[in-house]
N, C-alpha and C positions, 0 to 999 in steps of 0.2 A: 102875207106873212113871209118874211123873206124864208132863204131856204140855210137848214143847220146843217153843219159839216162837220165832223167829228176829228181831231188832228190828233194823229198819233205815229209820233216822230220811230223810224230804225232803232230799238232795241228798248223801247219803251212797251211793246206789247204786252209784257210784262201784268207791269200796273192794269191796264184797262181790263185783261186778263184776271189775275187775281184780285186786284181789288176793288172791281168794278169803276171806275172811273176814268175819265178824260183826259189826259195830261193837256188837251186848248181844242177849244170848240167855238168854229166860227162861224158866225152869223151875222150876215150882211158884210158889211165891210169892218165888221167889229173880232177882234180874237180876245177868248176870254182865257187864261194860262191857270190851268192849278196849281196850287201853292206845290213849289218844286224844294228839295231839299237835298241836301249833301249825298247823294249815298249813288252806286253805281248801277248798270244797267244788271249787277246779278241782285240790287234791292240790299248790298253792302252799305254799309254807313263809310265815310270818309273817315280817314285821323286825320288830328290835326285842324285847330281850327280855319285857316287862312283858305289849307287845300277845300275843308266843307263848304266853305264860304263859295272858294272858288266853284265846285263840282255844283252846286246851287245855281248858280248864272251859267256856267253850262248847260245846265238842261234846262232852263230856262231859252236859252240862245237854242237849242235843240227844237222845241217849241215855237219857237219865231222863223229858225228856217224853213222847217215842215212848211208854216204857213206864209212861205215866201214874205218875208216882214225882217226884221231887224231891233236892233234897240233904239234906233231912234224913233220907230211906231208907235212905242209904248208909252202911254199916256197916263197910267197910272199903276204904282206900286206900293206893294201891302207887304209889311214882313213882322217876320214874327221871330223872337227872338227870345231863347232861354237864362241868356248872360246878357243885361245890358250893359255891364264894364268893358264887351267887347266891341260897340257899336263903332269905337274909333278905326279898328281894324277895317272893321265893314265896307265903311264910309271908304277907306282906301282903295279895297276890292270892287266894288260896284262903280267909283271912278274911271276902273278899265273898260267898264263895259257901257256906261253912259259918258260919254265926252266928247259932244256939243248938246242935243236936247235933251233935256233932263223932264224926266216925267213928275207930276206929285208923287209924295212918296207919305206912307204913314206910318212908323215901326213901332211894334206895342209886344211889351213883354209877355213872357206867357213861361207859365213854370214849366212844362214839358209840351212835346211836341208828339205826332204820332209814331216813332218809332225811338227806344232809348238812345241815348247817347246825337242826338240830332239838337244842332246848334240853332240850326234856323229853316225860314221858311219862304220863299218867294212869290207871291203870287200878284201877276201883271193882266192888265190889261190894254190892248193896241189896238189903234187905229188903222187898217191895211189899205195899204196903196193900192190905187183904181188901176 
């Protein structure tokens, strides 16, 4: 059984901390990212939706360096999403951070998310360089 390794990126200790969970846990050559969302390392929600968007793929990116990886690793992503009339935005935002492989991607609306006022949700999955 390969061996798991728990990723928890500089000022995320937080989360694992209070609420019990991983922000990327990897095992074997695989990283698996929990759904990341807007909000800051004091667990602040972002204003503004572009900057949440933004702060979202931050910690997300946050999560990929811990485990020595990048966006071009990620091989599949899951988002969740409170507004779909904003997905065009979206779409603009995560072009910065995917631009050459693009992973699959699935976005499914959802009326609320785990903390109020939270637009969206990220969550990736990478394949890590040998």
């Amino acid at each position: 059984m390969p061996t798991r390794e728990t990723i928890i990126p500089k000022g995320m200790e937080n989360i694992y901390e209070k609420f019990h969970y991983s922000p990327g846990v990897k095992v074997g050559n695989l990283l698996y990212i929990a759904g990341q969302v807007g909000r800051d390392e004091n667990l602040r929600v972002v204003e503004g939706t572009e900057a949440q968007f933004v702060q979202a793929f931050e910690n997300v990116k946050r999560v990929l360096t811990a485990a020595s990886a990048t966006f071009e690793d990620v091989v599949e992503m899951v988002t969740y999403h409170t507004d779909m009339r904003d997905l065009q935005l979206f779409m603009k935002v995560k072009d910065r951070y995917f631009t050459k492989t693009y992973p699959t991607w699935t976005g499914i609306g959802t009326p609320a998310l785990a903390m109020p006022g939270l637009l969206v949700e990220i969550k990736c999955t990478a394949i890590l360089p040998d």
